[in-house]
C-alpha distance (Angstrom), angle and dihedral (degrees) to the residues before:
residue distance angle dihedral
X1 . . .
X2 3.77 . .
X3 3.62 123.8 .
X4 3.76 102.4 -100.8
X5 3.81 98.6 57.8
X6 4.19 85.5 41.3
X7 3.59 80.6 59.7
X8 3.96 97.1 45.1
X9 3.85 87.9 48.6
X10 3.85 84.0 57.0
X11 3.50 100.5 45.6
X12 3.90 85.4 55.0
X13 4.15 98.5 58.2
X14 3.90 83.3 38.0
X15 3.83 99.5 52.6
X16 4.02 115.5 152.0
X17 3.74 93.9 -122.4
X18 3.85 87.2 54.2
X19 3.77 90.9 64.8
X20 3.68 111.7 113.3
X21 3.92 95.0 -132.2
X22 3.87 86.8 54.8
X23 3.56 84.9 51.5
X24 3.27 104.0 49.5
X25 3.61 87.4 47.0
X26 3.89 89.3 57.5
X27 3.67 85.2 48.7
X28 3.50 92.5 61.7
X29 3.42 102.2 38.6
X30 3.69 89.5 61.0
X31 3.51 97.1 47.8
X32 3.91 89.4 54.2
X33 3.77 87.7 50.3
X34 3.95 91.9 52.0
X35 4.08 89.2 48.7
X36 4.15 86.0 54.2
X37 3.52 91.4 45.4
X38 3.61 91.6 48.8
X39 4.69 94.2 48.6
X40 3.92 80.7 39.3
X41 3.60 98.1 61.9
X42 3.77 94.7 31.6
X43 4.03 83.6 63.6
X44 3.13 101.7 41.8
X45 3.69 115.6 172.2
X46 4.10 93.8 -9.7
X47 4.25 79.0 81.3
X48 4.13 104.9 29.4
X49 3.78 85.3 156.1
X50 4.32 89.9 59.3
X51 3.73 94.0 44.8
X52 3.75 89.4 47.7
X53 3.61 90.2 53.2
X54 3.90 91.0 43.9
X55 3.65 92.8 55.4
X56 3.58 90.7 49.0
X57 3.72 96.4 55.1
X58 3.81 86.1 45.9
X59 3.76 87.9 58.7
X60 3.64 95.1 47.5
X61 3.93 98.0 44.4
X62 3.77 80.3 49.6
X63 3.98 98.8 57.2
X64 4.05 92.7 41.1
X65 3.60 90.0 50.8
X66 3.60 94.4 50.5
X67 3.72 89.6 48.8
X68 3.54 94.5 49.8
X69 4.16 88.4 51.9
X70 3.63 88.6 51.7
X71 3.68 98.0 52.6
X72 3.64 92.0 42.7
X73 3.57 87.6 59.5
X74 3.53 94.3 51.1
X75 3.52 97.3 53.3
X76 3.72 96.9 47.9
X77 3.75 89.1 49.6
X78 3.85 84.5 52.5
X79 3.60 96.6 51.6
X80 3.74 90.7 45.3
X81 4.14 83.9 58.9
X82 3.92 90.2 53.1
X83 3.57 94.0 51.9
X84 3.61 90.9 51.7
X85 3.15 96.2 44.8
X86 4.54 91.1 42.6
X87 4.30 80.8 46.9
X88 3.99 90.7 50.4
X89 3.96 96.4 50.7
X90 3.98 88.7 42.9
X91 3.69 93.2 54.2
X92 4.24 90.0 43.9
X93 4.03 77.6 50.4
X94 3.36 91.7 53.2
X95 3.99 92.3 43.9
X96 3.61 96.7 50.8
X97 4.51 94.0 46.5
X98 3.87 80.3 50.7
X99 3.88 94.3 44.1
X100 3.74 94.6 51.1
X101 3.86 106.8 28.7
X102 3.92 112.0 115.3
X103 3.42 90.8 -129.2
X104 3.64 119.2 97.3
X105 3.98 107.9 -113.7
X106 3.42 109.8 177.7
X107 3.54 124.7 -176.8
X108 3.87 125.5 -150.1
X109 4.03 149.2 167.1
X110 4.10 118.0 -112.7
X111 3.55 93.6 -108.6
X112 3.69 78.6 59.8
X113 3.94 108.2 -105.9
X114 3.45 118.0 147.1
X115 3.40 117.5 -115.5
X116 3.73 111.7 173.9
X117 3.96 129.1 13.9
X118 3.89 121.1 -179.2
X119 3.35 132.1 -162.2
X120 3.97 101.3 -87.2
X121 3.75 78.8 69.2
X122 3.28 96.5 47.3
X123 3.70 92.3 56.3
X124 3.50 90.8 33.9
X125 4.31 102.5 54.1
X126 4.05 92.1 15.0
X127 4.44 92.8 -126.9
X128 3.65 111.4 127.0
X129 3.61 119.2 -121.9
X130 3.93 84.8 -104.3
X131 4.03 88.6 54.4
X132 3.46 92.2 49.9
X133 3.70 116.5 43.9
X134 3.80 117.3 78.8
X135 4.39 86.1 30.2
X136 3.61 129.5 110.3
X137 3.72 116.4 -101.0
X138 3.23 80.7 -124.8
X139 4.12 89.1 86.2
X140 3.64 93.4 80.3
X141 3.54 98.8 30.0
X142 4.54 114.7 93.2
X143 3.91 108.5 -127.8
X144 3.63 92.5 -113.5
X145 3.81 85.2 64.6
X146 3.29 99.8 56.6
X147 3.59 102.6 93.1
X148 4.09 90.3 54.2
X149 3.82 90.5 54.2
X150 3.89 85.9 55.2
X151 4.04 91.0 56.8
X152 3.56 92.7 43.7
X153 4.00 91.9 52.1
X154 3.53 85.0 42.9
X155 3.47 91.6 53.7
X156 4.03 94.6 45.1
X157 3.80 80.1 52.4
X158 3.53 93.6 69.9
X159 3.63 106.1 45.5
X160 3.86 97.4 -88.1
X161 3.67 130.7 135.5
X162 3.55 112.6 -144.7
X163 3.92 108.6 -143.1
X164 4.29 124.6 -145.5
X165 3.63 110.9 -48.4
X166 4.01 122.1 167.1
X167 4.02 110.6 -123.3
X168 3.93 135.2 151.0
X169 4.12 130.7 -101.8
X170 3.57 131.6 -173.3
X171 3.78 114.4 -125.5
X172 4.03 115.7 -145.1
X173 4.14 94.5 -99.2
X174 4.35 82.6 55.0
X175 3.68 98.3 -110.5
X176 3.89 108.0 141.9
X177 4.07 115.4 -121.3
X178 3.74 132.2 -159.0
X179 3.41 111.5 -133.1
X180 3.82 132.4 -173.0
X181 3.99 97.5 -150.4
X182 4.28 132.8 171.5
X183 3.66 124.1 -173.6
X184 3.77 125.0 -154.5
X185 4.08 121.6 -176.3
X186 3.53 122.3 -108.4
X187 4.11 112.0 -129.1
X188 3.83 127.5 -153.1
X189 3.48 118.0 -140.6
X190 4.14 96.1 -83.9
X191 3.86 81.9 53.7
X192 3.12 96.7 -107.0
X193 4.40 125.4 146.9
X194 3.43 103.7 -106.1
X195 4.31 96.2 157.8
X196 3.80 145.1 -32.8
X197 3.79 143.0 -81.8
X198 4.07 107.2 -136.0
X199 3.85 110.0 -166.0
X200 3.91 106.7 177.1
X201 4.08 115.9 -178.4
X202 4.18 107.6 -164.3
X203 4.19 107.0 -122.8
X204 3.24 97.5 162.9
X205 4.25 88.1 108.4
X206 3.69 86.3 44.4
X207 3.84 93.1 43.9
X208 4.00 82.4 50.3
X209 3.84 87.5 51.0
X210 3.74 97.6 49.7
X211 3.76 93.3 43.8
X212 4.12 84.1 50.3
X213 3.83 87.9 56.6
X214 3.68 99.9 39.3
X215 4.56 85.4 45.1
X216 4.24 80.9 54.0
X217 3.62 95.0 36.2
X218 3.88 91.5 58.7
X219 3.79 89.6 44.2
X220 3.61 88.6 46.7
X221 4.00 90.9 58.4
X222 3.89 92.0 37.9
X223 3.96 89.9 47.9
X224 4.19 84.9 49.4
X225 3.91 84.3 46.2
X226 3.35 91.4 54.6
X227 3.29 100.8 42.7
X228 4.01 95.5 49.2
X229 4.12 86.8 58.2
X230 3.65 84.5 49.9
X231 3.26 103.4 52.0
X232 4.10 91.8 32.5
X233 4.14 87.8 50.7
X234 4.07 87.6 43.9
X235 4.23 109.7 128.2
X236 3.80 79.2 -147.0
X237 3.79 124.7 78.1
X238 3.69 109.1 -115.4
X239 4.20 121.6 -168.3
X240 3.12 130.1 166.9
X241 4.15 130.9 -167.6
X242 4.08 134.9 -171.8
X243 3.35 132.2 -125.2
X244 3.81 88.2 -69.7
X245 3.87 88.3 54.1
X246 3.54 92.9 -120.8
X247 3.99 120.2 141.6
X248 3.80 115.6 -96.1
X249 3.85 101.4 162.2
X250 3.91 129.6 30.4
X251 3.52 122.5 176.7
X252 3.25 136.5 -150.0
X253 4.12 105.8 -92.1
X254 3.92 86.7 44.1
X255 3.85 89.8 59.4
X256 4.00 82.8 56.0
X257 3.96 98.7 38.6
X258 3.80 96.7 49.0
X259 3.81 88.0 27.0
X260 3.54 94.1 -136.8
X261 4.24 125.0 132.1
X262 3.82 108.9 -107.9
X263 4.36 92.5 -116.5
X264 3.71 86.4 52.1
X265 3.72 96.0 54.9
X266 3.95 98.5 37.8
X267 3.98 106.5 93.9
X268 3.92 98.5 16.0
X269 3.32 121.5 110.1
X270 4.00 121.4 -91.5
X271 3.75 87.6 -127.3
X272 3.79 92.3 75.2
X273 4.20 85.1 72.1
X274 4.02 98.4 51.6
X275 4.16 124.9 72.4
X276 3.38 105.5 -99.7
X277 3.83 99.4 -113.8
X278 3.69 89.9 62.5
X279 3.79 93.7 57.4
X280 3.36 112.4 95.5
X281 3.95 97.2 49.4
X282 3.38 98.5 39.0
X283 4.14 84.5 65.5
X284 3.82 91.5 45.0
X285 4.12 89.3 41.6
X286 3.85 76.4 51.5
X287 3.89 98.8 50.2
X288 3.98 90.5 46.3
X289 3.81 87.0 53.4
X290 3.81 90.5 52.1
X291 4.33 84.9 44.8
X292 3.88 91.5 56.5
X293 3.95 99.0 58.6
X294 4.28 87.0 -145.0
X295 3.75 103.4 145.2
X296 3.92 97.1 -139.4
X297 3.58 135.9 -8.5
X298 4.02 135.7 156.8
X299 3.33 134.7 -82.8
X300 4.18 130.1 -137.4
X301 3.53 91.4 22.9
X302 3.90 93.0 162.5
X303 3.66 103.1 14.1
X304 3.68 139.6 46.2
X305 4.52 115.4 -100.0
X306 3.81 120.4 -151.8
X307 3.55 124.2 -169.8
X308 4.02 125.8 -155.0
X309 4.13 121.0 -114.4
X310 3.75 118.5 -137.5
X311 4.43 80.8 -108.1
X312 4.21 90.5 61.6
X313 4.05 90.9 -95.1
X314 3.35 122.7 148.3
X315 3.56 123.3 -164.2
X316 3.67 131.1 163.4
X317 4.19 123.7 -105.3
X318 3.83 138.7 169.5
X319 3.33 120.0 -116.0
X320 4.12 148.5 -169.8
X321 3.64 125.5 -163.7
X322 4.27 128.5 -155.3
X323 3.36 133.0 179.3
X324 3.67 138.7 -159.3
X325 4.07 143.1 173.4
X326 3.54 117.9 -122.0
X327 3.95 121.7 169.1
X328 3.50 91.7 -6.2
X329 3.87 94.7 -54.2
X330 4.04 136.2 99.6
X331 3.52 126.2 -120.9
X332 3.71 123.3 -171.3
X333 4.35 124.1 -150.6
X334 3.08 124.6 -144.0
X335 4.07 116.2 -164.0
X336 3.80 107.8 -176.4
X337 3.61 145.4 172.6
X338 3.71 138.3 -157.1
X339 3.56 113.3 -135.1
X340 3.62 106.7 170.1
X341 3.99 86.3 133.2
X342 3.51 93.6 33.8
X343 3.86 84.9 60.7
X344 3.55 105.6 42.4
X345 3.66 88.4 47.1
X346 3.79 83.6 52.5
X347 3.87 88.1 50.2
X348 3.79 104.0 49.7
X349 4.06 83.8 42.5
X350 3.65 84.6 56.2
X351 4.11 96.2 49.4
X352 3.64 86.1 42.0
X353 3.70 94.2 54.5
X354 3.78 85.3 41.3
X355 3.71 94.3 54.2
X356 3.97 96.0 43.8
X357 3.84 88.6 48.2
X358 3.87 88.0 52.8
X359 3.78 92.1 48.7
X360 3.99 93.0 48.3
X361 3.35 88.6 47.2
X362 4.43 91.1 52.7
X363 3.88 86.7 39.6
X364 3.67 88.5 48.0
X365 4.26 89.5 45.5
X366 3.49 88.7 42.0
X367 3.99 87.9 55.3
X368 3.56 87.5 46.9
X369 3.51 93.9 41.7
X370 4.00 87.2 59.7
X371 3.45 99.4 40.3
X372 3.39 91.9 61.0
X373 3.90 94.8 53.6
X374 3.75 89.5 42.3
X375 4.31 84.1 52.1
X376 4.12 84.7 45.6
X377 3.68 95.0 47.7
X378 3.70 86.4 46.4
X379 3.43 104.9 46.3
X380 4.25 98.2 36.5
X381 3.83 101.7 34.0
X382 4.03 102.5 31.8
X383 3.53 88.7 30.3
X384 3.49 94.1 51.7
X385 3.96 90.2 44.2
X386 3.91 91.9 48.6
X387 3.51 96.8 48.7
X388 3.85 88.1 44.0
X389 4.05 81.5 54.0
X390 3.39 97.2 51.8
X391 3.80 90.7 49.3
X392 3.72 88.9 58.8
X393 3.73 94.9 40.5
X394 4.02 91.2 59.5
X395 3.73 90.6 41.0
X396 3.90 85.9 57.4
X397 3.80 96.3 42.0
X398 3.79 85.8 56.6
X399 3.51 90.2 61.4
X400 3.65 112.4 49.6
X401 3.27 131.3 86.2
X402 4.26 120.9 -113.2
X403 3.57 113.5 -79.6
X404 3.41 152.9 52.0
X405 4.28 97.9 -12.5
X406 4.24 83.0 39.5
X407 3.85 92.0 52.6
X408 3.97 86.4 38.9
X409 3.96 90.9 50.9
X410 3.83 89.7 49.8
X411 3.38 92.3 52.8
X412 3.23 92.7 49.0
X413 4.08 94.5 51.8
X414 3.76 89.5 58.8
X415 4.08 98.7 49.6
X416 4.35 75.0 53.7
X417 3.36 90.3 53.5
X418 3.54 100.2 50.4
X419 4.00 91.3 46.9
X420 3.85 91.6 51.4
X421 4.15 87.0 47.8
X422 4.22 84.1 50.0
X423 3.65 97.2 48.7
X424 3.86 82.3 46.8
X425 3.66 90.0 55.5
X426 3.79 101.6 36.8
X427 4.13 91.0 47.8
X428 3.84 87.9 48.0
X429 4.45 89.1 41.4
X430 3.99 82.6 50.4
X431 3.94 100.1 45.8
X432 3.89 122.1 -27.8
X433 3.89 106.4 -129.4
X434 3.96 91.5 -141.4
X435 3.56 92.0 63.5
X436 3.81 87.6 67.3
X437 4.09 96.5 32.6
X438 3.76 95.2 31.9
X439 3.73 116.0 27.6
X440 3.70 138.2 -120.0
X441 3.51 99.0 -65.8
X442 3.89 97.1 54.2
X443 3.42 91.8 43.8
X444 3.55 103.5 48.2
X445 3.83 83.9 44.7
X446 3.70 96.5 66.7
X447 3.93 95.4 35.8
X448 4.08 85.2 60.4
X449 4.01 89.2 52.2
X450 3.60 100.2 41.9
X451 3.73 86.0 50.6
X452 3.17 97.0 52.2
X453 4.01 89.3 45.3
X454 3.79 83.9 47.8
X455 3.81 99.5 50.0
X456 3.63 103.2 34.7
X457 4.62 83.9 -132.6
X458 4.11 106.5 121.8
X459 3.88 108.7 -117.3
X460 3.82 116.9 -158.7
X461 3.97 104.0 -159.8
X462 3.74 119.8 -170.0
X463 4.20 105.2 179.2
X464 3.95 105.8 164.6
X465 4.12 114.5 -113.0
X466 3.74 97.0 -151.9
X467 3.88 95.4 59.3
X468 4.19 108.7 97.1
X469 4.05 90.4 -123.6
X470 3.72 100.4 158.8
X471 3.78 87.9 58.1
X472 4.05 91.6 66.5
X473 3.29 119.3 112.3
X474 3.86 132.3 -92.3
X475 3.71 92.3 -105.6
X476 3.54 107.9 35.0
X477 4.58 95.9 44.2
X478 4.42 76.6 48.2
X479 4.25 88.8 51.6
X480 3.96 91.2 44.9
X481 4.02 98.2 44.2
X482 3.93 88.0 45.4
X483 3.47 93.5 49.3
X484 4.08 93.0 49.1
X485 3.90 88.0 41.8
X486 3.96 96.1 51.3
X487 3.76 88.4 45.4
X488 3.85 95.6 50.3
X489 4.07 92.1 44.8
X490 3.89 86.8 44.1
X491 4.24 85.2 50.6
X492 3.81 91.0 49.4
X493 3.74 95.4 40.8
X494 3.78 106.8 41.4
X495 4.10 115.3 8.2
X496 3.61 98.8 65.4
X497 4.50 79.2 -143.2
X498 3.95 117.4 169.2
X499 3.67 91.3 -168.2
X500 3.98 132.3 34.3
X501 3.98 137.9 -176.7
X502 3.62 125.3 -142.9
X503 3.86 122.4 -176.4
X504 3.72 138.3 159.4
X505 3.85 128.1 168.4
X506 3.67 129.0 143.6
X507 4.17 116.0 -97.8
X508 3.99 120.7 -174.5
X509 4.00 92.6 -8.8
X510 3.28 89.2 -56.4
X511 4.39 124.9 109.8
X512 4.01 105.7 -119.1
X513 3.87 108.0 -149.8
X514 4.09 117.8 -172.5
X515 3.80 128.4 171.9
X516 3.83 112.4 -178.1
X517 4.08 131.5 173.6
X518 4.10 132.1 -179.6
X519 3.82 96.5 -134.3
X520 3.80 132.0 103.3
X521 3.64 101.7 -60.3
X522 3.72 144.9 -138.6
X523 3.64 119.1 -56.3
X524 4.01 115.7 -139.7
X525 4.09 85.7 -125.6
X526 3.81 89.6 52.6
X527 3.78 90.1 59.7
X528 3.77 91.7 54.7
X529 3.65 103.0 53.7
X530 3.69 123.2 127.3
X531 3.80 93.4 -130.3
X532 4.04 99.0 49.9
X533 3.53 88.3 108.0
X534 3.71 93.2 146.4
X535 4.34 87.9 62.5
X536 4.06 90.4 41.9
X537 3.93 93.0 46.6
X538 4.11 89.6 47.0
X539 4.33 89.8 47.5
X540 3.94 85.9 45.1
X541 3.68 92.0 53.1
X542 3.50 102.3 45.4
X543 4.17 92.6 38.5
X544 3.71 85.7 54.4
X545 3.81 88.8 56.2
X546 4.05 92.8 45.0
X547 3.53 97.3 -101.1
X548 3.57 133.5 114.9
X549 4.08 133.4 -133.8
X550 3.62 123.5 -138.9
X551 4.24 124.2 -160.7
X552 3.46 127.9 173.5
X553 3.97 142.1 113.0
X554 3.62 115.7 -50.3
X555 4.31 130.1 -128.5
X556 4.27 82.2 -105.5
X557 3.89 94.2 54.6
X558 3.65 93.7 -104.5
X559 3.96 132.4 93.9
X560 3.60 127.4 -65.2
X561 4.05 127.6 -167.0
X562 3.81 126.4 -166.3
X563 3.10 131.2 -174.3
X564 3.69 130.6 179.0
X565 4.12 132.7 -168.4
X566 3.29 138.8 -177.4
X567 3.87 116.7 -125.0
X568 3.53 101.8 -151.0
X569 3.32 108.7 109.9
X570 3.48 96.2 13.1
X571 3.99 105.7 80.9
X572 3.98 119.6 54.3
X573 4.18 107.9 -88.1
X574 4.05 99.1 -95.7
X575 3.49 93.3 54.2
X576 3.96 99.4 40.0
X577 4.34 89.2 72.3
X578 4.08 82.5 69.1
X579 3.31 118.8 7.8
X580 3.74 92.6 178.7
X581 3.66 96.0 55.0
X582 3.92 107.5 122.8
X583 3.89 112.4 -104.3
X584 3.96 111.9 -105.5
């Protein structure tokens, strides 16, 4: 109803004459009039001029009256029009919500006849208005429903309305729906039921929704199951703390690490488990954690943790710490092991390592040791006695005559030749004597150029002159020329090289040591054999000394060796400040 006949209506209740002072007016008016009528007839024809009057006013009250009961009636007929009129558009209102609503609202008779079907249900079912009306409501309704659809009608029957309840229809292509559906009765005008109001609402996507969440809700809670025997069944001790640091979960293998019952442990704080000096920054290590946002990472990296039994016993674990946000709040995990065995296993292994190192390295000086007086006997005594040989052997030659014991003599000087130039060779194989007189440097320096002499494969050496290499020690000058010695032999032997690279210098106080070829290269399999005793005796060596060996294939294809050592404690005190100071 649009404003100007809302305004009509209004000016109809609120008419002028209707106002109570106009009334009362009226009222009085009349009354007056009845008073005259009254002296006017009491005088009768002793005051013709007052009755004449009198009937006049009568006359005149008559006509207004009438023509204020006319127009009354025309008004009231005119507001009876509007209302019509306001009643019809409300009901097409009405018709059209229904008509377009996507809910189903289906109309039908008590005997259950449908009787109007809009388009909700239409989209809803998939019949056609034309399909539906005149059917049963039993065309959308499964068989195994049809007893409910009798209660409900039943129900309608008697007046009732029957509020939301969740049922199933069958759409036109057969697929079942779930439906959330009330029915109200329809009412003639004497009140009584005449039909029903269907209005069906399609869940079946919400049904499929809820059954989703209820599917992931009970594999939520079996997952958490799960998980709880997990964690409860872990060989690991598993805590975890709040914000607050305070225990919230304690497995199983924690109640037997810590020895503490599970109820005594939930609610204390996790400080009551950790030595107290290590407190304080394990809650700010904690904090920082809880900063970074990493999920998980491990604890103790560098150094050794230990925990605190409920007896006072410390004893040292590994550990790995998560968090997560749950509610709004952080919890950190703690995964940790005890590895008090673990670690003294660890220990002796060390000291046994230790120990066998230390006897390698005495069997290895002892080897050394002999070598050298083997290379000293060789050198001094034989030498002496060869050369002494020789002497005699020329003096003899000198004296014979030409021929056969001459040519027999010469031949004889050249088979003592080549034994002195042996013994030379196996004294210097054994233990060069300029590594002890000379120094590293010299020594390695002629071991690179009677190699190459030897081998016939060009060896470019580069060993730094301002680095005090004579004042090594015993040990560490034996470790270096071993390792350049077994590298060249293993060159000449095995690489097949034309070309090889020799350096050593001294980088960050420590000595640099690299031994490089061009040839075919070490295989990774190679360095794992049993037998490669020369490789294991050169690591063994240089570990024992604090250094560490390096093997693997080289830029040029071939093999390269490095080896690096610290100096400290391997050069006399004034020259370990700077060890690449020129020598005076």
């Amino acid at each position: 109803m649009d404003a100007g006949r809302r305004q009509n209506l209004i000016s109809v209740k609120k008419n002028l004459l209707r106002h109570p002072l106009v009334i009362g007016a009226g009222g009085a008016s009349l009354v007056a009039l009845l008073a005259l009528n009254a002296t006017a007839f009491m005088q009768g024809l002793a005051a013709p001029w007052l009755l004449g009057s009198v009937i006049l006013a009568d006359m005149f009250v008559i006509g207004v009256g009438v023509l204020v009961a006319a127009r009354e009636v025309l008004t009231a007929e005119q507001g009876t029009l509007l209302v019509r009129h306001a009643l019809e558009e409300s009901e097409t209102r009405l018709a059209a919500i229904v008509e377009w609503s996507d809910d189903a609202i289906i109309g039908m008779s008590l005997d259950g006849v449908i009787t109007s079907w809009n388009r909700g249900a239409v989209s809803t079912f998939g019949y056609g208005r034309a399909e539906a009306l005149g059917q049963p409501i039993t065309l959308i309704i499964p068989e195994a429903r049809h007893a409910e659809e009798e209660q409900v009608l039943a129900r309608i029957a008697r007046g009732e309305t029957v509020e939301h309840f969740e049922t199933e229809r069958r759409a036109k292509d057969g697929r079942l729906l779930a439906v959330a559906v009330t029915v109200s009765p329809i009412r003639d005008a004497a009140g009584a039921v005449v039909g029903a109001s269907k209005i069906s609402r399609d869940i079946t996507s919400r049904k499929q929704v809820e059954a989703e969440a209820e599917r992931m809700r009970s594999a939520l809670t079996a997952a958490q199951a799960r998980l709880g025997a997990i964690v409860d069944s872990a060989m690991d001790a598993v805590i975890t703390v709040d914000e607050e640091q305070r225990i919230v979960l304690f497995n199983r293998a924690a109640e037997q690490v810590f020895a503490v019952p599970r109820d005594a442990a939930i609610g204390s704080p996790l400080d009551r488990f950790l030595p107290a000096r290590f407190r304080q920054a394990h809650r700010g290590h904690v904090g920082e954690f809880g900063a970074t946002g990493v999920t998980s990472r491990r604890m103790g990296d560098i150094t050794t943790l230990w925990a605190l039994r409920a007896d006072g016993a410390e004893f040292p674990i590994e550990a790995s710490i998560s968090q997560a946000a749950e509610g709004g709040k952080r919890y950190f995990t703690v995964i940790l092991r005890d590895i008090t065995l673990r670690k003294q296993y660890e220990d002796d292994l060390r000291r046994q390592q230790q120990e066998l190192r230390e006897l390698s390295a005495r069997v290895l000086e002892a080897r050394e040791e002999e070598k050298t007086r083997i290379a000293r006997e060789l050198h001094d005594e034989l030498g002496q006695l060869l050369t002494a040989l020789k002497m005699d052997l020329s003096w003899l030659r000198e004296r014979l005559p030409a021929g056969e014991l001459a040519d027999k003599a010469d031949e004889m000087a050249g088979m003592l030749d080549h034994t002195v130039s042996s013994t030379r060779r196996i004294s210097a194989d054994l233990r060069p004597l300029m590594l002890d007189d000379l120094g590293l440097a010299e020594a390695a320096g002629w071991l690179v150029e009677d190699f190459s002499k030897r081998s016939g494969i060009r060896v470019e050496a580069r060993i730094a002159e301002d680095i005090p290499l004579e004042n090594l020690s015993r040990s560490a000058s034996t470790a270096v020329y071993r390792a350049v010695q077994e590298s060249l032999t293993n060159i000449a032997r095995h690489s097949g090289a034309k070309n090889a690279w020799v350096l050593i210098e001294v980088d960050e106080g420590a000595l640099y040591v690299e031994v490089e070829d061009d040839g075919r290269g070490i295989a990774p399999q190679d360095l794992a054999k049993s037998r490669s005793l020369g490789l294991k005796g050169m690591r063994e060596r240089v570990a024992y000394l604090g250094g560490a060996l390096e093997i693997g294939r080289a830029p040029r294809g071939g093999t390269r060796l490095r080896l690096r050592m610290p100096l400290r404690g391997m050069l006399p005190e004034e020259t370990q400040e700077n060890p690449t100071e020129s020598r005076a």
